[in-house]
N, C-alpha and C positions, 0 to 999 in steps of 0.2 A: 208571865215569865219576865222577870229583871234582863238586865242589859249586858250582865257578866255571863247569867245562862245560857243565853242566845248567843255569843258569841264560844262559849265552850262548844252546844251543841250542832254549830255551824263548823266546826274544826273537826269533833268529833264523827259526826255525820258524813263527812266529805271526806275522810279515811277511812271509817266501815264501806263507803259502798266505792271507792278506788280501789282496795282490797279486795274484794268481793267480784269486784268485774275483770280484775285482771286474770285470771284462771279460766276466763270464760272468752274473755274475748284473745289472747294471746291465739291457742291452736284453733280459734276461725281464721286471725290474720294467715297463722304458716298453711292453713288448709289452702284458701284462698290464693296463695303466693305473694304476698303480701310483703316482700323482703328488699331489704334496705340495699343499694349500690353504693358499694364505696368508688369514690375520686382515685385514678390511679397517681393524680400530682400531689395526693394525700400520705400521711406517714404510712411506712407500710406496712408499720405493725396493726393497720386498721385491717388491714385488706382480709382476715381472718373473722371482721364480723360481717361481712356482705351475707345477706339473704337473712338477716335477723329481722321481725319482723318489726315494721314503721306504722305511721299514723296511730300510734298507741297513743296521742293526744287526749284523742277521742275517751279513752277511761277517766282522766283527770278531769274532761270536760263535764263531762254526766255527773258524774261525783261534787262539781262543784255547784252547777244548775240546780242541780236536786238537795244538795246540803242549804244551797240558799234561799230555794223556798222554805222548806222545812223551818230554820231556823228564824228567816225574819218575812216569810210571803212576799210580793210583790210589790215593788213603791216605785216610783219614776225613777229614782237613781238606780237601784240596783235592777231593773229592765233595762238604761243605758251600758247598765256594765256589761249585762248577761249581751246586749246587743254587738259593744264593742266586741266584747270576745268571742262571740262564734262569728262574727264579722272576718273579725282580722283573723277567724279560725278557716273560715270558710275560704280567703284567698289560699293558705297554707293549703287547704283540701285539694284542693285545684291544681297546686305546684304539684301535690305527692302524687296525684292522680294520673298526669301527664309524666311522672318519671317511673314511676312504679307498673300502675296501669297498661300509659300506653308506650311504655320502653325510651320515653325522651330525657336521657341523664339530667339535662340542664333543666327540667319542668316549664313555668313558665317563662315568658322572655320577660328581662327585667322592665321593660314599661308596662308590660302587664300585670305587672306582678304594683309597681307603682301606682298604676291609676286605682288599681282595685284598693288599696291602702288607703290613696288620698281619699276614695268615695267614702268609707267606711268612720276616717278623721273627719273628714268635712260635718258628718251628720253627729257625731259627737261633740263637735266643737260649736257646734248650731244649738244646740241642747244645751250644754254650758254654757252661752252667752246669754241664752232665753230663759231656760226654764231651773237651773242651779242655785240651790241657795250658796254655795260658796262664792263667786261669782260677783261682785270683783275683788273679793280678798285673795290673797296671797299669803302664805306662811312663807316666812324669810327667815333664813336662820340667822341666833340672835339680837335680828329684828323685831319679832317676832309678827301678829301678823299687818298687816299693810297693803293698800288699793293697790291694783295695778293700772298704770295708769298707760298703754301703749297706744293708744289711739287704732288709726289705719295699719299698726301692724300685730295687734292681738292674734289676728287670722293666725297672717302667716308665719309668727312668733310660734303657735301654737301646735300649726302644722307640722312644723321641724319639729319640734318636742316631741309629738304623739308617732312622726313617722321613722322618726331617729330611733327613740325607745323600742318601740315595734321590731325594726331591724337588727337592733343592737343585742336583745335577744336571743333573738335568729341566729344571731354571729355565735353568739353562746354556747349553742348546744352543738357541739363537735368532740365531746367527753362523755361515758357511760356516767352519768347521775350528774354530770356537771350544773348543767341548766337549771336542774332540776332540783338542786338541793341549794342551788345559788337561791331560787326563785324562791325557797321555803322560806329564805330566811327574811329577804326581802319583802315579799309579799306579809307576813307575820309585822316586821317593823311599821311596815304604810298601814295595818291593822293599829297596832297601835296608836298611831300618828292622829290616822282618821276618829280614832275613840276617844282622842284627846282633846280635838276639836268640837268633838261632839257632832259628827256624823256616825253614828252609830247603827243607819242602812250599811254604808257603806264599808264601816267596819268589820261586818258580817259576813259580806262579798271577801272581804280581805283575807279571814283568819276562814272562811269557808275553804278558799282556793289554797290556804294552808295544807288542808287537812287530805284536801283531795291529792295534792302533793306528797306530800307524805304517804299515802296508800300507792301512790305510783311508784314514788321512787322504790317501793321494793321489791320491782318487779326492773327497774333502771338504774339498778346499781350494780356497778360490777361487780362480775360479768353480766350485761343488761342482758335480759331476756326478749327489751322490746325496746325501742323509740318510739320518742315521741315526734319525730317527724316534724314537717312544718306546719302542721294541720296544731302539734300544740305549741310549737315556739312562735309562733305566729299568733295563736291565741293568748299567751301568757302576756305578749307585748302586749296586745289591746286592754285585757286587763289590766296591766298594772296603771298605764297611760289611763283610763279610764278612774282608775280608784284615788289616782295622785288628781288627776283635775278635779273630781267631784270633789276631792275633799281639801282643794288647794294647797295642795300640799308638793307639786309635781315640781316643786324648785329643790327639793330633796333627792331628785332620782338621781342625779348626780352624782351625790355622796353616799346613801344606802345601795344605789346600783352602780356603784363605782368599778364591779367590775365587766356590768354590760356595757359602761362608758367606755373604759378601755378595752377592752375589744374589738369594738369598733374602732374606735382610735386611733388601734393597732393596724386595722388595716387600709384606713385612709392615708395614715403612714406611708404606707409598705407601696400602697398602689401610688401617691403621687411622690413619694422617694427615688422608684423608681421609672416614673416618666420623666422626672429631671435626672436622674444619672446613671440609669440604664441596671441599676444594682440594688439589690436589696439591704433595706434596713433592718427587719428580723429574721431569722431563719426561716420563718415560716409564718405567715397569719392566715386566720386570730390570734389572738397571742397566745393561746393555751399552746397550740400546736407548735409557735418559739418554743416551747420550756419543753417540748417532748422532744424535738431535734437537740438541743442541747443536753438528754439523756435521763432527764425526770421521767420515773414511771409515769402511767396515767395515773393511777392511784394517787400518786402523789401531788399532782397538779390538781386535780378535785380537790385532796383535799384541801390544799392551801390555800387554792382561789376560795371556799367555802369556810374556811379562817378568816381569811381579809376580806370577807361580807360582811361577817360576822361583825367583829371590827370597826368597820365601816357604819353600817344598822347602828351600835352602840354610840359610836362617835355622834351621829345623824340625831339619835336620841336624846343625846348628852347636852349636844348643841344647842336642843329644843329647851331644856330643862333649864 
């Protein structure tokens, strides 16, 4: 099987069975009770999706597990990634569990929620320094690529990369398909990126978790039938922080995920704007939920933010080229 194959059948495969599982597992979640709490300091045109069901992560997760055996088997990288992501999936489980489960809105407390992160980065970024062939190249945009040379602070350079990304994510998904079609296009770009370097495990992982995207999102596009919950923005982070280190490429996320940069951004903003003058800087963060106070349908803010990914990916590409 060539290189182009496997990388079709890693897309393809990971949409037949996200397709396939959502029908299935949807009315176990509602059986279950399994339904989403909206924030009452949230817009209140949400407050009409409370009890939709969440942790639908878990469909895109299987779908992509299994597309990426399928397509390229088992190799040391793409076992770091599948570990990243149900890692950083399994903290998200945890959050949904204690808000869903056991009725605590806020899930875990945020140091818990932190350390769990940091353990799951630590052992990824342990793997990277040990056993990656990328490792210590860097792709630089048009630099192209180039050592990194940080000495005592690779660690904790790295940390903030992987736990930033992770979170930034997270921030993301407050829109029905938002995340989730941000992540399609993203995730497809660092496929390529990875293919061009000639990581081509790990481009499989990439354009795998495409595909399983895709089969989700049409069960999470407005009107979502389900969330994906923290269980999968939490996984999506680990992946992608995973698939940009392995394949040095994670000086990119910035620009192809310029808009999980800004969102977070937005609300580092927002929170330390208004510790210095008691007032806010946007109507509302993450920033999707600014442009919905200012009177953008949702519709319309997915789609836009999912234009200036778009955008972004191409520009990212261009760069490269």
């Amino acid at each position: 099987m060539n290189e182009t194959t496997q990388l079709l059948l890693a897309s393809g495969a990971g949409f037949v069975l996200s397709s396939f599982l959502g029908p299935k597992i949807i009315p176990l979640l509602q059986r279950l009770k399994i339904g989403q709490s909206i924030r009452e300091d949230g817009p209140t045109s949400h407050l009409a999706k409370s009890g939709t069901p969440t942790m639908g992560g878990m469909i895109f997760l299987v779908g992509f597990i299994a597309a990426s055996l399928i397509a390229g088997g088992l190799s040391m990288d793409m076992g770091m990634i599948m570990f990243s992501t149900l890692g950083f999936g399994a903290v998200g489980y945890m959050d949904d569990y204690i808000k869903v489960v056991k009725k605590r809105n806020l899930g875990l407390r945020a140091y818990q929620k932190i350390i769990g992160q940091i353990i799951v980065a630590m052992v990824l970024i342990l793997y990277y320094l040990n056993f990656s062939e990328s490792y210590p190249q860097i792709v630089v945009p048009i630099l192209g690529e180039r050592t990194m040379a940080l000495g005592l602070l690779t660690i904790p350079f790295l940390l903030v990369v992987i736990v930033g990304t992770v979170n930034a994510v997270n921030l993301t998904d407050g829109l029905d398909g938002l995340a989730t079609g941000v992540s399609v296009i993203v995730f497809t770009a660092f496929g390529v990126l990875s293919y061009r370097f000639g990581f081509t495990e790990v481009a499989i992982s990439s354009f795998a978790m495409t595909g399983a995207l895709l089969g989700f999102l049409i069960y999470n596009y407005n009107p979502a039938r389900i969330f994906m919950g923290d269980t999968g923005s939490l996984a999506l982070g680990g992946a992608l922080s995973a698939i940009a280190l392995l394949s040095g490429t994670y000086i990119f996320i910035p620009i192809i995920g310029g808009i999980f940069f800004a969102e977070a951004l937005s609300v580092i903003i927002q929170v330390g704007y208004f510790k210095l003058t008691r007032k806010r800087f946007f109507r509302m963060a993450p920033l999707h939920h600014h442009y919905e106070q200012k009177g953008w349908k949702e519709i319309k803010v997915v789609w836009v933010f999912w234009a200036a990914t778009l955008i972004l990916s191409l520009a990212g590409l261009f760069i490269l080229s």
